[in-house]
N, C-alpha and C positions, 0 to 999 in steps of 0.2 A: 504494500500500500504506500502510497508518496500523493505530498501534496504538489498541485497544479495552477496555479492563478487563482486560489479562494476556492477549491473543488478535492474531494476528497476521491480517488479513483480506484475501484478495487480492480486490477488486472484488465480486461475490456470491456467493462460494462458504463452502463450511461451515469452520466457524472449525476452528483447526489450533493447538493451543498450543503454543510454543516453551518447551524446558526446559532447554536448552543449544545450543550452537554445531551440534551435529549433529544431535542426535534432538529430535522431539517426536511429544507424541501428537495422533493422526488418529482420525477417525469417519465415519462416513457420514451424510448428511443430517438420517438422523434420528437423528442423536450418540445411537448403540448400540453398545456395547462397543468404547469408543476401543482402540488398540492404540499402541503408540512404537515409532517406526521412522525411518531419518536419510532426511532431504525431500533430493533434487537435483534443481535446477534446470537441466536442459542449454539452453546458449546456441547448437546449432547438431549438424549432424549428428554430425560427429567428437565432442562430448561425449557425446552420447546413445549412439556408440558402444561408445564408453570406459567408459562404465557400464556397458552391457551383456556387453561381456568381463569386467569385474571385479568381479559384483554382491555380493560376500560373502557369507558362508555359511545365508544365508536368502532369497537371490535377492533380485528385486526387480517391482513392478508398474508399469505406467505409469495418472498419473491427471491428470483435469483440472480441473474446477471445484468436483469433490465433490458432486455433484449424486443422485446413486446411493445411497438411503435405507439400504442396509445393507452390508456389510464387503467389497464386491468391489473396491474400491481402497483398500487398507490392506492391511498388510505387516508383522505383529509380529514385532520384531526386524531387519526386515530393510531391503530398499532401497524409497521410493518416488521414483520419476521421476516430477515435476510439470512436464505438456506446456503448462502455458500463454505460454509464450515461443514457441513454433513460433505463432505468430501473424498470419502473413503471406497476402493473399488473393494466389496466386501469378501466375492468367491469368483473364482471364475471355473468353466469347465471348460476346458481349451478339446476336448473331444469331442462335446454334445454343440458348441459356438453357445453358451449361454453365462451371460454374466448378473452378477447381483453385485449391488452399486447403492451408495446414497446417494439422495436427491441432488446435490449440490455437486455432483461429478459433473464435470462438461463433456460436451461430446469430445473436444479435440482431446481430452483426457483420453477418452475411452479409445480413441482413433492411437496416441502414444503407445496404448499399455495392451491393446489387443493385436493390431497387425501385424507385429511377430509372430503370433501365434497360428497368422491367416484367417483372420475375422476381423469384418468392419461392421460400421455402426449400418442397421438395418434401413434405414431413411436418414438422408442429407441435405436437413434444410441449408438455406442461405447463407448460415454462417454456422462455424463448428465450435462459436462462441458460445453459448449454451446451455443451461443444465438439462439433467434428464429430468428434472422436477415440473422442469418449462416448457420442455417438449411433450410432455404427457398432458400436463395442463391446458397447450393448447393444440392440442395433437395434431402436429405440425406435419409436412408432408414434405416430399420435393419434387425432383424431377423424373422419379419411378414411379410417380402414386397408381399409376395403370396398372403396376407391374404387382408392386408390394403392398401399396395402401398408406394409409398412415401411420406414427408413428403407435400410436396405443393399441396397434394391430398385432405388434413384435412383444409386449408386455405381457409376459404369464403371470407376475403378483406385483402385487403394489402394497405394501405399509403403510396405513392411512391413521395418522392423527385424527379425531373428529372433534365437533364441537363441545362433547360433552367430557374430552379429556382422555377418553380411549385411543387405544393403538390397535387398530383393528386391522386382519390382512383380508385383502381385495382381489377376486378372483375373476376370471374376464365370463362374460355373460350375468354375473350378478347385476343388479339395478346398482347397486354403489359403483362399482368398479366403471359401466358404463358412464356414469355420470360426471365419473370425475376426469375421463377422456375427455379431452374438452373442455371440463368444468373453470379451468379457470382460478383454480385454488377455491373454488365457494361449496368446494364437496368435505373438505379437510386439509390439511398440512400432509402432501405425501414425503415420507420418511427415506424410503427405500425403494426401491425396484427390481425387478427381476427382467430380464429381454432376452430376446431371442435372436441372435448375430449373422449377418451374411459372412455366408465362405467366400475368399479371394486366394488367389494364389499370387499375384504380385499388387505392387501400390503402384500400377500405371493402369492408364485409362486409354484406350483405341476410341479416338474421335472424330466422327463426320462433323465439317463444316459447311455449310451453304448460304450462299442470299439468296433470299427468297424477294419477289419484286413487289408482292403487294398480299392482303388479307385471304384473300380466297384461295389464291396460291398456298400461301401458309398454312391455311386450315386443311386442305387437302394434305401439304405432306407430312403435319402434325398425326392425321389419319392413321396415313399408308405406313408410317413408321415408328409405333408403337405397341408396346405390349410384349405377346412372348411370339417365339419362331425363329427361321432361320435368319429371314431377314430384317429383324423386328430388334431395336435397341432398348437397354432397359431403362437408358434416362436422356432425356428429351426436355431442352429448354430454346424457347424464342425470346430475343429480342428485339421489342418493336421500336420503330421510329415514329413517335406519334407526333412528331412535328411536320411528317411528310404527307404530302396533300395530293389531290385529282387521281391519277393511275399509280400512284405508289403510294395511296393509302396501306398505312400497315404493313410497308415493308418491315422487314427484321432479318436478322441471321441469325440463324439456326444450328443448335449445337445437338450433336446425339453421341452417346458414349457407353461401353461396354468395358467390365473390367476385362484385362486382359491376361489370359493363361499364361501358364509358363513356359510351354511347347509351343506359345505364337510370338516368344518376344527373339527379336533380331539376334543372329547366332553369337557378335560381337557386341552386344548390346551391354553395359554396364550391372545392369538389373541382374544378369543371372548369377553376379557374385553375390548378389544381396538383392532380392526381387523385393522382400517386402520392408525394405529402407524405408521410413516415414520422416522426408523431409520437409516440412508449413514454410521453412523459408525463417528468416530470426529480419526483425524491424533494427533497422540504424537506429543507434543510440548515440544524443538524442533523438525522438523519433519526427519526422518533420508533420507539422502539423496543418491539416486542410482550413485552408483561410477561412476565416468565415465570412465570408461576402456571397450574396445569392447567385448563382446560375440563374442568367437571364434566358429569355427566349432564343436570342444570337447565338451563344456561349453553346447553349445545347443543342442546337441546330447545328453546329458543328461539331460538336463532338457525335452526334448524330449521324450526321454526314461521313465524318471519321471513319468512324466504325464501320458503316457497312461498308465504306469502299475498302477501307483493308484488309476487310474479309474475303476469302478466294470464293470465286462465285461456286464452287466443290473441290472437296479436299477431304479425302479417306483415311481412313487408318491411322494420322496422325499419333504417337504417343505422348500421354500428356501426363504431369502428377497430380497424386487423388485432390492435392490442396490446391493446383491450378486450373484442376475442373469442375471442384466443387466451389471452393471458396476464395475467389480470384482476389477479390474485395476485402477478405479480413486482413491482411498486410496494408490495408492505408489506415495509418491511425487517426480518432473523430471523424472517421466519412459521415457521421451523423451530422455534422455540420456542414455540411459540403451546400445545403438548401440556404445556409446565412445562418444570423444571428436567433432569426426568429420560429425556426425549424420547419418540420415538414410533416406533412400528412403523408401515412401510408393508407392506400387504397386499394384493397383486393378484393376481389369479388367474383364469383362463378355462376355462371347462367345455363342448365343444363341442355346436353346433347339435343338438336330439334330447333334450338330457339340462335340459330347463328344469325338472323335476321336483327336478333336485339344487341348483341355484339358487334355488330356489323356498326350500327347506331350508333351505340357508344361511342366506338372509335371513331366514328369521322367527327361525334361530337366536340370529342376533346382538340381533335385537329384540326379542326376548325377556329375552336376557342385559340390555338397557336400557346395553350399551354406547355409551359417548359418541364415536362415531364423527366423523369431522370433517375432511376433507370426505369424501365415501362416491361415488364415479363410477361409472358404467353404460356401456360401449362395447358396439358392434358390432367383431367381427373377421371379418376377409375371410382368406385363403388367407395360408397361413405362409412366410415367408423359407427357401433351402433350408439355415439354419445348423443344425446339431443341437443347438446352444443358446438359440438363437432363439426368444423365449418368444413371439409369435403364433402361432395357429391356428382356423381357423375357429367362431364361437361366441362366449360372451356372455363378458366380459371385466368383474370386479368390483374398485375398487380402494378401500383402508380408509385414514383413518387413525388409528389407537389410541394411545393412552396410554401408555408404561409404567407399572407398578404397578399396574394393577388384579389385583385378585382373581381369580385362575384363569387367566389370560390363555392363556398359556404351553398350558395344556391344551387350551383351547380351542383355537387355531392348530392343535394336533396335530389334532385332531377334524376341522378344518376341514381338514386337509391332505390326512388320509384320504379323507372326502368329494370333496375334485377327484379326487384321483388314481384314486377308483374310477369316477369318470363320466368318466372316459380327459382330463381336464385337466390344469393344472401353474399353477407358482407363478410367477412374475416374480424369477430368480435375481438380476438386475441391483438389485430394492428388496431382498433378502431379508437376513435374520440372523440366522435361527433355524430353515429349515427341517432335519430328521435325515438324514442321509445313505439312511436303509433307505429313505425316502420318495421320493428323487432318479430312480430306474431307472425308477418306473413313471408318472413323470410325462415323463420326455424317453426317448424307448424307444431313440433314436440318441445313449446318454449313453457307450458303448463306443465308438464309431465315431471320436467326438470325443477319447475319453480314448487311443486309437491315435494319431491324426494328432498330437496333442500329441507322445507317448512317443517318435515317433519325429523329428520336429521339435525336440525340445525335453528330448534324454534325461538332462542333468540339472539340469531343471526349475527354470532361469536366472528362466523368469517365472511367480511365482508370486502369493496373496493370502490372506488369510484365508481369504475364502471357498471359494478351491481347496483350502488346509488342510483344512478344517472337512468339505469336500462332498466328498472326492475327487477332485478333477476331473484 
């Protein structure tokens, strides 16, 4: 831990400013309406206990790296529990690929201590900054969800804190354990975990490249090349240019990757002295920091521009490493700042398979608006988790990131909220910070079912967050 300009920074998570001995104010990734609230640190079950019998008169949430773009771990006024001390990889079974982990492990942890062994983490969101407390919370997904699904798909037990001070273990198909996929921390404090590990045999990635010229194009070869089979990759990521307008609406290029055997890597290839090397790359010290000055519309139209023309219009086989095709972006240190001063919304949202007509919409909306989007991703999703907070479900999967301060913003989101929730989609509650509670029902249709198992789990609503303020939940 080391201070930074009046910020106290625990390893890469979103800055937290301290303003006295108890309280400081907290934000979410995209430092949107911080909130103050007193940070505890539990060193061990009996504290996390202890807090959770005595959270004071605003309850309290558990959180862990602050990775989560809008106010679902934040707590104004009240308790937040920061799991990054539950830190411990508890068992591992290097035979069976299954490990048991406290919460506050990170994935890039688990990616260190497992890939010797020939197992990687099951699902690879965005960044492998992380906890497994976080991922299950908000049962995050990535570029396989076709393939694999999400993450609380690979969880065989959970150790669940609950409101009334028990440590209860959570099994997959119980009503608890669904809920708390998803859930967001407002099912319990989970403790521990149990998952279930993909095999690899080296830490390189075989990757196709493409530009693709515009929306329709993309969606097609998003199609044709995904899921399982010969010719079928297991992770598939677009990036769109939604600054580009008339017959190159929605161009992007287009990344697809397979891990790669050990009997496919090049005879001379360095790898086969050591195939499963886990190199992330180590940040210059000091590390240099992303100004904070906003990405204007110009600014991103070029680096827009950039980008696809750099990219070879096809390009095969490429080998690439696990940290440079997953997490290209966690070696720039504060890219959360990259939007300016004043941060940024994240926007994701999925519209199911049938309704490409409403996507279609969307995107020209935004490109028309000549919003500086930055960076703008295109997923495939395969079959949804059974949490009822659980933001997959089959269909095209759009994610933004925006400015604050632009002109109209705010209206726009509503517009856009509309639009998913009438083509039967929903928002990504886990990035959110602005969507209106009237808009909640008709995008999670099992938002009662959820809000029972709580009431009754949880009847006086020990674990709370903003975002359960704000949404109901």
């Amino acid at each position: 831990m080391r201070a930074i300009s009046g910020y106290t920074v625990t390893s890469m998570a979103v800055e937290t400013r301290v303003l006295d001995e108890d309280c400081r104010a907290i934000s979410g990734w995209g430092r949107t309406a911080p909130t103050l609230a007193r940070v505890h640190r539990p060193r061990g079950h009996a504290e996390a206990v202890e807090a959770v019998l005595a959270p004071g008169r605003r309850g309290l949430v558990a959180r862990g790296l602050g990775r989560a773009c809008g106010d679902a771990a934040q707590n104004a006024g009240g308790t937040v529990l920061d799991m990054t001390g539950f830190d411990r990889v508890l068992a591992v079974d290097t035979a069976a690929g299954v490990v048991a982990c406290e919460a506050g492990v990170t994935l890039h942890r688990l990616m260190e201590a497992l890939l010797p062994f020939g197992w990687f983490v099951p699902v690879a969101p965005g960044t492998r900054y992380m906890t497994v407390g976080g991922a299950i919370g908000a049962d995050v997904h990535g570029g396989n969800h076709p393939v694999s699904g999400s993450f609380g798909r690979h969880v065989t037990a959970l150790e669940l804190l609950t409101a009334d001070g028990r440590i209860r273990t959570a099994l997959p198909g119980t009503p608890l354990f669904d809920a708390t996929t998803g859930g967001l921390g407002l099912t319990g404090v989970i403790l521990s975990a149990t998952l279930r590990l993909l095999p690899v045999e080296t830490s390189l990635m075989r990757v196709d490249t493409e530009r693709v010229p515009d929306l329709d194009a993309l969606m097609t070869r998003l199609a044709d090349g995904d899921g399982d089979g010969e010719s079928r990759h297991r992770y598939s990521t677009a990036r769109i240019d939604l600054l580009a307008r008339g017959a190159d609406t929605g161009r992007a290029v287009l990344t697809r990757g397979d891990h790669v055997p050990y009997d496919a890597l090049p005879r001379r290839h360095r790898a086969r002295r050591e195939p499963l090397d886990f190199r992330p790359g180590r940040l210059p010290v000091p590390p240099p920091r992303v100004p904070g000055v906003p990405l204007g519309r110009t600014t991103v139209g070029f680096l827009n521009t950039l980008w696809y023309r750099a990219a070879p219009r096809a390009a095969t086989g490429r080998l690439r490493s696990l940290p440079a095709f997953f997490h290209p972006l966690d070696g720039v240190p504060h890219r959360n700042r990259i939007h300016g001063p004043e941060g940024f919304v994240r926007y994701r949202f999925v519209v199911p398979y049938g309704q490409e007509d409403a996507l279609r919409r969307i995107v020209r909306r935004i490109a028309d608006r000549g919003l500086p989007c930055f960076p703008a991703v295109l997923h495939r999703l395969g079959a949804g988790g059974p949490g009822p907070l659980s933001f997959p479900l089959p269909g095209w999967s759009l994610a933004l990131g925006l400015p604050l301060g632009q002109p109209g913003l705010g209206r726009l989101l509503d517009a856009l909220d509309e639009e998913v929730a009438g083509a039967g989609g929903r928002v990504d509650l886990a990035e959110d910070s602005r969507v209106r509670p009237e808009a909640l029902a008709a995008m999670y249709p099992r938002l009662d079912e959820f809000r029972a198992l709580r009431a009754a789990l949880d009847p006086r609503s020990v674990l709370t967050s903003d975002l359960a303020r704000r949404l109901g939940l």
